[in-house]
N, C-alpha and C positions, 0 to 999 in steps of 0.2 A: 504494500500500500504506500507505503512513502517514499518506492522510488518513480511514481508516478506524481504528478501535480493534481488538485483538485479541479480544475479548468479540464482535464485530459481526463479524470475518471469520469466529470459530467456527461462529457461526448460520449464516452463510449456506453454509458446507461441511459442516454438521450437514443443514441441507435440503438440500444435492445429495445428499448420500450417502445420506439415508432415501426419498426420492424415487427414489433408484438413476439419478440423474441422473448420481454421480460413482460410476465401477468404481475397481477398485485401479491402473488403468491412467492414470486421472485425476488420481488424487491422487499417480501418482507423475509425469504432466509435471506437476502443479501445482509440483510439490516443485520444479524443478531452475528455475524461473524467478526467484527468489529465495529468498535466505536465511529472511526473516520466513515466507515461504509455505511455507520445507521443515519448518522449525520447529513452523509450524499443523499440516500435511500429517502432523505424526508424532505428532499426539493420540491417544494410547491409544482413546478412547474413539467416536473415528472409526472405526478399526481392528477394535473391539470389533463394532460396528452391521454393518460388513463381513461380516467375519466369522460372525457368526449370521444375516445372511440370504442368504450364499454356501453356507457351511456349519450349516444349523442344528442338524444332530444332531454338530458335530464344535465347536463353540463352545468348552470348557472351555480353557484354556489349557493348553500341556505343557511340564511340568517348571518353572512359573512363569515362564515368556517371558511378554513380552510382546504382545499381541492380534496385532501387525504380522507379529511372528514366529511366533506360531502359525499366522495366516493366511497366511503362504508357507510352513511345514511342511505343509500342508495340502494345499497349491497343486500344490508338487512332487509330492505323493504322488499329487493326481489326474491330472498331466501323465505322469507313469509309468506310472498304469493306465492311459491313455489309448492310452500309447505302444507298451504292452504288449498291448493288445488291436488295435490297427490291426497290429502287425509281423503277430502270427496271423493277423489278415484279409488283409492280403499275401499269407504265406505258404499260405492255402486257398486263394488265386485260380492262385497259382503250381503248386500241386501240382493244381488242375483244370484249367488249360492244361497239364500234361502228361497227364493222365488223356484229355485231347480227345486231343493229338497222337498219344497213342496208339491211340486206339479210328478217329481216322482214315487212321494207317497199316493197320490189319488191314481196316478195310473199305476203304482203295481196293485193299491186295493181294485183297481176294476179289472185289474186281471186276473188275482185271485178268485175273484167273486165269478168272471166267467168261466175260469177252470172248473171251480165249485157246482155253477150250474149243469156242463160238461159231462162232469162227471157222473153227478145225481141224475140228467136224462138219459144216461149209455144204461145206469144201474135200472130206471125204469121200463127202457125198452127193452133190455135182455129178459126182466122179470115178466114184462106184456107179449116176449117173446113164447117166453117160455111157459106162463098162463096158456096163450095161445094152441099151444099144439099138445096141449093136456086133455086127452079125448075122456072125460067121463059124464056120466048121466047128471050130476054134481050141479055142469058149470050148465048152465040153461042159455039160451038162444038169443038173449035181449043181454046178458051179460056178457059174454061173445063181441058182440057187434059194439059194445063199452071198450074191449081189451082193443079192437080193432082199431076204432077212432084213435085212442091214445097213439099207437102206432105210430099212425099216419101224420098224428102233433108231434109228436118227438121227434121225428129226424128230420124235418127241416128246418126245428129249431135248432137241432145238434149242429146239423151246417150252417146254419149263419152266425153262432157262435164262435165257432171253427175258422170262419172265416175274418173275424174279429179280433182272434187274437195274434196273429202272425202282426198287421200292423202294430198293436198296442205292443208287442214284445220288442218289434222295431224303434216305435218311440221310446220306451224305456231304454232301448241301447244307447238311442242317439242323447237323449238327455242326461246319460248317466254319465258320457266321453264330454260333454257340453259342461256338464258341473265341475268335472276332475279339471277340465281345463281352467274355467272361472276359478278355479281352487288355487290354481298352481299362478295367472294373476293377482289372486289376494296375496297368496303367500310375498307372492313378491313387491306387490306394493308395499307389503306392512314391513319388509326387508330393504326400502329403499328410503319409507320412513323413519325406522329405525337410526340409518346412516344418516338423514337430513338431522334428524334431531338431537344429533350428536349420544349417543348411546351405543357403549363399547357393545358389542356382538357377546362378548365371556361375557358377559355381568355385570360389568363394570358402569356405572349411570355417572355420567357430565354433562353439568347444564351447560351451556353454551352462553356467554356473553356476545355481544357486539365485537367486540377486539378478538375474539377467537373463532366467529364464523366469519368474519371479513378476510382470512388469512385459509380457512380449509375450501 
């Protein structure tokens, strides 16, 4: 550092930062390697160049801060909308994984309940089968033509039941890969949240000031 001039370090932090060679994340590890360098590192006029081409319609300085300072009022305000728009995104992914969970409990109950049906009409016509061809003096002639009708109800209700449940087992597929996915966008929302809000992954909880998200 001090076999350079400070006129000759400006330049060459004036080209990193107009080249966008140096972010504000640059010039603040520049800063903590030395004194001369934190010193350089807090030129208004670096700050300033920042500033207007992070922010170009937000440039003016507020309330007479300085560029540094305006440029972390800035910072925070956009890590808040940031933070504010990803929780929403969150919270749609979470309130469409319950919208699946529920549309896939109503359709496996209507498919149980067509199985159910299914079933119970195979169990009656095998029995109106087997009534049927029971030859004894017993079953009389008007009783008969009772086994018979049933017959004739049951198995075309069997088939359009039959035919109902092949789509219904489809939609359950399709919403069940539809959930797993909106699952795997929560999780990951709530894993990007996490990192906005400054909260270690192992366990570890830090609150975040202003000076410490203007720098991550």
């Amino acid at each position: 550092m001090s076999t350079l001039p400070d006129d000759l370090w400006k330049q060459i932090l004036e080209i990193e930062v107009q080249t966008r060679g140096f972010t504000h994340r640059g010039l603040y590890s520049l800063s903590v390697t030395s004194c001369d360098l934190y010193r350089l590192s807090e030129d208004d006029h670096l700050w300033c160049h920042l500033l207007s081409t992070t922010f170009p319609d937000k440039s003016t300085p507020l309330l007479a801060e300085s560029s540094k300072a305006t440029y972390r009022s800035w910072f925070v305000l956009e890590k808040l909308k940031s933070l504010i728009t990803k929780k929403r995104e969150a919270q749609q992914h979470s309130k469409n994984v319950e919208e699946f969970k529920n549309l896939l409990k109503e359709k496996s109950h209507k498919l149980r309940s067509m199985l159910t049906k299914i079933s119970s009409l195979h169990r009656v016509r095998l029995a109106s089968i087997a009534l049927k061809g029971w030859k004894t003096k017993a079953v009389h002639a008007k009783h008969q033509q009772i086994v018979d009708n049933i017959v004739l109800l049951v198995e075309p209700r069997i088939d359009a039941l039959e035919v109902e449940v092949k789509p219904c087992k489809q939609q359950i597929s399709w919403q069940e890969k539809a959930n797993d996915i909106e699952k795997q966008r929560l999780d990951m929302a709530n894993k990007e949240l996490i990192l906005m809000e400054g909260v270690d992954l192992l366990g570890k909880s830090e609150k975040m000031t202003p000076e410490m998200v203007i720098f991550r």
